[in-house]
C-alpha positions in Angstrom: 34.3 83.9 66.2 30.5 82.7 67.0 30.5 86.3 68.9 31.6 88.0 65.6 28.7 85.8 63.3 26.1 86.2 65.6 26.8 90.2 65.6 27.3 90.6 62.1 23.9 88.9 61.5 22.0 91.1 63.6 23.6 93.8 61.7 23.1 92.6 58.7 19.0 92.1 59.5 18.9 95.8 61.4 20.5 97.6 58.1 17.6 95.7 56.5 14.5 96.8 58.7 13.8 100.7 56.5 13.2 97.9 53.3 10.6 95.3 55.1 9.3 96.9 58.6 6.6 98.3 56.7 5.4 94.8 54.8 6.2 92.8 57.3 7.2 93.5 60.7 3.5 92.3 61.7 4.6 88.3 61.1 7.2 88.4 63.7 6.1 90.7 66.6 7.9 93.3 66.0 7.6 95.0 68.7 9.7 92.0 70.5 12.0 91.8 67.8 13.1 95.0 67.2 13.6 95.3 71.1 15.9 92.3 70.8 18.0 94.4 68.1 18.2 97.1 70.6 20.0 94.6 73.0 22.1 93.3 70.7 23.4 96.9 70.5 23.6 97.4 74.3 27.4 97.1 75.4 27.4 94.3 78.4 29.3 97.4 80.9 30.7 100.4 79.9 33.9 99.8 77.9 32.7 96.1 77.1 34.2 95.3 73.5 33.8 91.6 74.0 30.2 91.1 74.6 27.1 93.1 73.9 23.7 92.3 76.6 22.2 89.9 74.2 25.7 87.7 73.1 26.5 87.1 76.8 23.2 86.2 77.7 23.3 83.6 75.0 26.4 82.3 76.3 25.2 82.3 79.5 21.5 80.6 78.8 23.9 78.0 76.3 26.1 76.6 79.0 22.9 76.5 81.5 21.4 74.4 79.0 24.3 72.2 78.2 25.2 71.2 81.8 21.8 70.9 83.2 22.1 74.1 86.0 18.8 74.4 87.9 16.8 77.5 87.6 17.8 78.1 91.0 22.0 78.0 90.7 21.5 79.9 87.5 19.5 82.8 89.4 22.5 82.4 92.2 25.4 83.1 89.3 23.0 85.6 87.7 23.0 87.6 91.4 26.8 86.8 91.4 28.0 88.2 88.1 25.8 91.6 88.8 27.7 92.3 91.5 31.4 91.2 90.1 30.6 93.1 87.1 31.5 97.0 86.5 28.7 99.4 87.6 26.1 100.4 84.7 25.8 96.7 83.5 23.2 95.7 82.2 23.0 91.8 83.0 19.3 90.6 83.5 19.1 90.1 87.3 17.1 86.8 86.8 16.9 83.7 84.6 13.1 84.8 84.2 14.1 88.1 83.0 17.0 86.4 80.6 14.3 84.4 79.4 11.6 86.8 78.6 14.2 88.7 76.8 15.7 85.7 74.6 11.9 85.0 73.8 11.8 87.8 71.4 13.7 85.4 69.0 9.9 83.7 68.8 11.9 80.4 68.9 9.6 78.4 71.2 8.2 75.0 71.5 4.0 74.2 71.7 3.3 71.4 74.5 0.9 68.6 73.7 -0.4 66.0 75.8 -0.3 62.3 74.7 -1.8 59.4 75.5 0.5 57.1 77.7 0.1 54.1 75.5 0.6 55.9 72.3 -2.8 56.0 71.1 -4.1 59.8 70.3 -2.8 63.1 70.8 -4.7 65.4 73.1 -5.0 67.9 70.4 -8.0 69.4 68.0 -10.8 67.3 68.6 -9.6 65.6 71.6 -8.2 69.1 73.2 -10.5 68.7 76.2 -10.5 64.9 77.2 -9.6 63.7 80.3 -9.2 60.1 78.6 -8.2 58.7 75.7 -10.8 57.8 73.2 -9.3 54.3 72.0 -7.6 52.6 75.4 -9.9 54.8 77.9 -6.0 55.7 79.6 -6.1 58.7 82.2 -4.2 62.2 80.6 -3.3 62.9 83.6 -0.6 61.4 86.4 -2.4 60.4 89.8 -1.9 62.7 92.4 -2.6 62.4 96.1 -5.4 64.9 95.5 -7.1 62.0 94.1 -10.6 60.9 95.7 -11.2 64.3 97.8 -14.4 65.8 97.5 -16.1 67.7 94.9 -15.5 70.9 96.5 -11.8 70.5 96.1 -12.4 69.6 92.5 -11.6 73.3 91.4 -8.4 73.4 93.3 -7.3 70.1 92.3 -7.8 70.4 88.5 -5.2 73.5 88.6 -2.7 70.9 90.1 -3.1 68.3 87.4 -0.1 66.6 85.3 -0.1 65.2 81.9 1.3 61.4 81.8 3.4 62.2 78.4 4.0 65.6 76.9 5.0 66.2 73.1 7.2 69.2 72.6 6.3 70.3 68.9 8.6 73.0 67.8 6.6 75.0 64.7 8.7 74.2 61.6 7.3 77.6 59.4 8.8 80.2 61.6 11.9 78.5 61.7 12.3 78.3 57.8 11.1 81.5 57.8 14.1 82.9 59.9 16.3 81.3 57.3 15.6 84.1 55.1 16.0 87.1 57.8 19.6 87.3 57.2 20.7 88.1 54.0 24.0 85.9 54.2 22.0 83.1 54.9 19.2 83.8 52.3 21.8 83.6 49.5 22.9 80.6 51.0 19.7 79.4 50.4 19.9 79.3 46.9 23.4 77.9 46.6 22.1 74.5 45.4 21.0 76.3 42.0 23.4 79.0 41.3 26.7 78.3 42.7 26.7 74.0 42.8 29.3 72.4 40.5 27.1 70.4 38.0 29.5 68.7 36.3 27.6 64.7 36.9 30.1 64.1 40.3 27.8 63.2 43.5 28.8 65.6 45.9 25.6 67.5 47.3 21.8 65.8 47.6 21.0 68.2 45.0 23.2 65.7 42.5 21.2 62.9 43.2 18.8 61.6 41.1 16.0 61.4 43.3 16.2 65.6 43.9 15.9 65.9 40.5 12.9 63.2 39.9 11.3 66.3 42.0 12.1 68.9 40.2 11.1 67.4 36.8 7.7 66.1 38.7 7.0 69.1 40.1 8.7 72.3 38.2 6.1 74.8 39.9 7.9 73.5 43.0 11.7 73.8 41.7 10.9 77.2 39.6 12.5 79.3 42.7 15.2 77.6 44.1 14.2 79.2 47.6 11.8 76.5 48.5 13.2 74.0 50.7 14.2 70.5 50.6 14.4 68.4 53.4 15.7 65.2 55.4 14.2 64.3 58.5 15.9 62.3 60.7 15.0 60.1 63.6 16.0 58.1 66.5 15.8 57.3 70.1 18.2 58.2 72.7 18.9 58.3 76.1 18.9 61.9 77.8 20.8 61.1 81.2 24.3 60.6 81.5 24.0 57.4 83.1 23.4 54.1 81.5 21.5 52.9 84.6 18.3 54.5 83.8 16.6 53.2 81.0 14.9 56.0 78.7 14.2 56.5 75.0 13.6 59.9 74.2 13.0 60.9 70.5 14.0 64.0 68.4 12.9 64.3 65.1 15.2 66.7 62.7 14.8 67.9 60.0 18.0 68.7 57.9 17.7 72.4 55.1 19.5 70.7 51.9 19.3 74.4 50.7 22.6 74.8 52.0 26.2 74.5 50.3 27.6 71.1 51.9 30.3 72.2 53.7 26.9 73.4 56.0 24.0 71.6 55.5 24.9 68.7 57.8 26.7 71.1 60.5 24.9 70.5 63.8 24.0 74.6 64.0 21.6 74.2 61.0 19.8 71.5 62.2 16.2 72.0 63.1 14.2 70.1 65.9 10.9 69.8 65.1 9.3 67.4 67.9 11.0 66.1 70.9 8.8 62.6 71.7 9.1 61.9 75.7 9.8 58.3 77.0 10.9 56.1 78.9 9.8 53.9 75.9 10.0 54.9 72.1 6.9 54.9 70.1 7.9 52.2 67.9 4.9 52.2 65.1 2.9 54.1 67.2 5.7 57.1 66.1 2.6 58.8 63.7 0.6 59.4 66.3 3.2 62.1 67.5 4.3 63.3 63.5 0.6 64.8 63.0 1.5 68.2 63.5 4.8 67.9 61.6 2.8 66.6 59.0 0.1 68.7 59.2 3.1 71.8 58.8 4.0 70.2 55.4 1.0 69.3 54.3 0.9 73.5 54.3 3.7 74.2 53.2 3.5 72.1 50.2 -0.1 73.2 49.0 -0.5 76.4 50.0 2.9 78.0 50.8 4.1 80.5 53.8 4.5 84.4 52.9 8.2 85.1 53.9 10.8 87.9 53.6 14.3 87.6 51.8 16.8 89.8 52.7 18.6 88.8 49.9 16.3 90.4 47.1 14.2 92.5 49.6 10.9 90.8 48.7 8.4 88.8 49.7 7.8 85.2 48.1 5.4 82.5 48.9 7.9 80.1 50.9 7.0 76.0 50.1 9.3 73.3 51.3 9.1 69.0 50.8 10.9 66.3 52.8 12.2 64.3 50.3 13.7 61.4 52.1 13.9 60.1 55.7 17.1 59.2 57.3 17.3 56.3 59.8 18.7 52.9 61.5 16.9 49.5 60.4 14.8 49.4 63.3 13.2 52.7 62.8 13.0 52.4 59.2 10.5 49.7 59.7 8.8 52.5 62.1 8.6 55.8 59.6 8.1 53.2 56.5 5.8 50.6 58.1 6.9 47.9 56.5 8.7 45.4 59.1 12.3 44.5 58.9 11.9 41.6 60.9 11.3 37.5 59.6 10.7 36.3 56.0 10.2 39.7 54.5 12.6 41.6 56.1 14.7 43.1 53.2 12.5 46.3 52.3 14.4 46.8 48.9 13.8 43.1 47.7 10.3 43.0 49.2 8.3 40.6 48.9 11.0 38.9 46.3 13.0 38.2 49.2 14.7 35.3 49.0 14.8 33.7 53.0 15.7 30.1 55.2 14.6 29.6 58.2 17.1 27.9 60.0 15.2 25.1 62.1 17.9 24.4 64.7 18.6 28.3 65.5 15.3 29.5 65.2 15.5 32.7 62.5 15.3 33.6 59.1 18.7 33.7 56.9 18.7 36.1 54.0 20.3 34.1 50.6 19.9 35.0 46.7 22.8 37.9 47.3 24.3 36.8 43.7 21.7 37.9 41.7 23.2 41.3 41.9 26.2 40.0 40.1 26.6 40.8 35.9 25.0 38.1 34.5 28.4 36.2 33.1 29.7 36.8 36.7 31.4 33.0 37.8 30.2 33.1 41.1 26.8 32.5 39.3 27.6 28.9 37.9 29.4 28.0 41.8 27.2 25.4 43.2 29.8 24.6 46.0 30.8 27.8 47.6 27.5 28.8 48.0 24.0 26.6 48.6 24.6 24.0 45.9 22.4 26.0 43.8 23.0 28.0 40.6 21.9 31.2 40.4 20.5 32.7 36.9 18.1 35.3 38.2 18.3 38.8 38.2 17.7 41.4 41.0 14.4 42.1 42.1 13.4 45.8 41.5 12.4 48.3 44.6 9.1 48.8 44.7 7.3 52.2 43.5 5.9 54.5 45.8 3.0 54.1 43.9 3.2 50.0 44.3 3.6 50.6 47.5 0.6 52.7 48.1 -1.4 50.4 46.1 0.1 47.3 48.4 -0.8 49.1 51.3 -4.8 49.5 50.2 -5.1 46.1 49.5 -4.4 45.1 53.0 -8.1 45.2 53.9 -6.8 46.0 57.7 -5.2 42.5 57.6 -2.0 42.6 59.4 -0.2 39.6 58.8 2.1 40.4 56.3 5.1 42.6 56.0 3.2 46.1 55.7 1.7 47.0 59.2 0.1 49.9 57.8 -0.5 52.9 55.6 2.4 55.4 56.6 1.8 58.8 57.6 3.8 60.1 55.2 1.9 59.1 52.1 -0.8 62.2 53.0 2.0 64.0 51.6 0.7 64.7 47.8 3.6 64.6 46.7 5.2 61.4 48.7 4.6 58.1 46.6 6.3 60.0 43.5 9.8 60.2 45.5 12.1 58.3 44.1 14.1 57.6 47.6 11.5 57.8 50.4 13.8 56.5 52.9 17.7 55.6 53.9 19.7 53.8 56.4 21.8 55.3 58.5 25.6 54.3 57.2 26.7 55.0 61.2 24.8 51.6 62.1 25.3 49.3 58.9 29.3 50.4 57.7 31.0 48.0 59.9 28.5 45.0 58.9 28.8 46.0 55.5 32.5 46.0 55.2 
């Protein structure tokens, strides 16, 4: 069946190529990519109704990828199938030359060194330093070229290792290849012409704060092509054994564009930056979003030209983040505000009502009745609760616009609950979101209920 999609798509964007190649074949090599639609016309043999030269490669590179095969057993199973194979395939002979050819999709990922203590990206103005500018860390590993002479310095710089490594993965030409295929450019637009509207709570685009946008902003929500999206963040670890200790984190970003029965499949996902370990960057985790947010900050103000294959027409492509989607602990990362002692609650703020318990050392959270109606009977209990009646009424989530404003008037003080201005608010449009961000119902359900 993914055989079937995957060649109807390439199809679908090579019947397309006499209406855009002219306009804009120039944005994504073409060259490249029309040589890629040339192998996904290639039969695998002679006779081969199953696979094509580009489908089996994909299969091939996909399970590589899954199980963790070494360049070297790959090139070994490569050498292998060439020879079981019928004469006249056309099989790359290499995982190099499977590579270069599945490179044409123009699908890669940018490397940028980091400071090992979190501090700075090696990037822009600090492209050439060999330290970082705040903690004076070395960029590089230590090798046992270390302390040879100056005449080796030439040989030894070539052999140099960066301490951390982002992987950034370029969000525009992603989003632009949502467009490419005309079945999923429709799709796109699914939100605004084919969504039920009938008040039920099915879709993000039901939700209140999607359409707090769209009223805010109706340049934005005028063509229902621009994006929306969630981003999504968390730490995990990437070996299969719990014996290592390692907190590697992917930040996704999630197309709301998308009918629900898609937007939250797993295929439609996009990675944007893959943030090494062993440790997470806890509320250093800006530091690494900077060219994430740089990509939005474009793609907000001044838009990307794409093609639709849909309509056959160019259009300037924006997109927003309208939310963030996360566990408690890294909530208190993206937001800034900590979930941790008096002021933990981020909705009640700094109405929170907390007890430090003397005897076990940590905060208890009370005052959960003044969400009750105001006649509730639990109310008027003194008994069942803390010997106290409870009259008020439920403290209000604070603005994104209080927030900001709370966030200035630290005066770099650090003491209470906001640690600092979050990244997020360079976003023009960020402190007018109605939702900034959400917990993760995977951690919380089980508490809850």
């Amino acid at each position: 069946m993914a055989e079937e999609d995957m060649n109807a798509d390439v199809h679908n964007m090579q019947s397309e190529e006499s209406h855009w190649g002219q306009h804009y074949t120039h944005r994504i090599h073409s060259d490249n990519f029309y040589s890629l639609l040339k192998d996904a016309e290639v039969e695998l043999y002679p006779g081969c109704k199953n696979f094509t030269k580009f489908s089996f490669a994909i299969y091939l590179f996909h399970i590589k990828c899954f199980n963790g095969w070494t360049n070297k057993s790959f090139n070994a199973l490569l050498e292998l199938l060439k020879l079981v194979l019928p004469e006249g395939n056309t099989l790359p002979r290499s995982y190099q030359e499977m590579k270069k050819m599945i490179s044409a999709l123009s699908l890669g990922y940018e490397k940028i060194h980091a400071c090992p203590n979190d501090c700075i990206l090696f990037w822009k103005e600090n492209a050439n330093e060999d330290k970082c500018t705040k903690c004076g860390a070395s960029r590089w590993k230590e090798s046992l070229n270390d302390g040879k002479n100056d005449s080796e310095d030439a040989f030894t710089k070539k052999k140099k290792k960066a301490t951390k490594i982002l992987r950034w993965f370029p969000l525009i030409p992603r989003l632009q290849r949502l467009f490419m295929s005309s079945k999923t450019a429709s799709l796109m637009t699914w939100h605004e012409h084919e969504r039920t509207k009938d008040g039920c709570q099915r879709h993000p685009a039901d939700s209140q704060a999607w359409k707090e946008l769209d009223s805010r902003y109706p340049q934005f929500s005028s063509d229902p092509r621009n994006v929306r999206l969630g981003l999504a963040s968390d730490g995990f670890n990437p070996f299969k054994t719990m014996t290592i200790v390692h907190s590697a984190w992917p930040v996704i970003l999630i197309p709301y564009n998308l009918p629900l029965w898609m937007c939250m499949k797993q295929s439609n996902f996009i990675l944007s930056l893959l943030i090494p370990g062993p440790k997470g960057p806890g509320n250093n985790i800006d530091v690494y979003l900077q060219p994430l947010i740089e990509e939005l900050q474009v793609l907000w103000e001044v838009g990307i030209e794409t093609f639709d294959a849909a309509t056959n027409q160019i259009f300037q492509l924006h997109a927003a983040v309208i939310w963030t989607i996360n566990d408690f602990p890294a909530y208190a990362n993206l937001s800034r505000w900590s979930t941790k002692g008096e002021y933990a609650c981020p909705c009640c703020g700094y109405d929170a009502n907390s007890k430090w318990l003397k005897h076990s050392r940590k905060h208890c959270y009370m005052g959960h009745r003044r969400w009750l109606k105001p006649n509730h009977r639990f109310r008027n209990d003194k008994l069942s609760f803390d010997g106290t009646q409870e009259f008020r009424n439920a403290p209000l989530p604070s603005s994104g616009i209080e927030v900001l404003r709370q966030v200035e008037d630290m005066n770099g003080s650090k003491d209470g609950p906001w640690k600092k201005k979050s990244i997020f608010f360079t976003l023009p449009y960020w402190k007018h979101l109605l939702l900034r961000h959400n917990l993760d119902v995977m951690h919380i359900e089980k508490k809850c209920m």
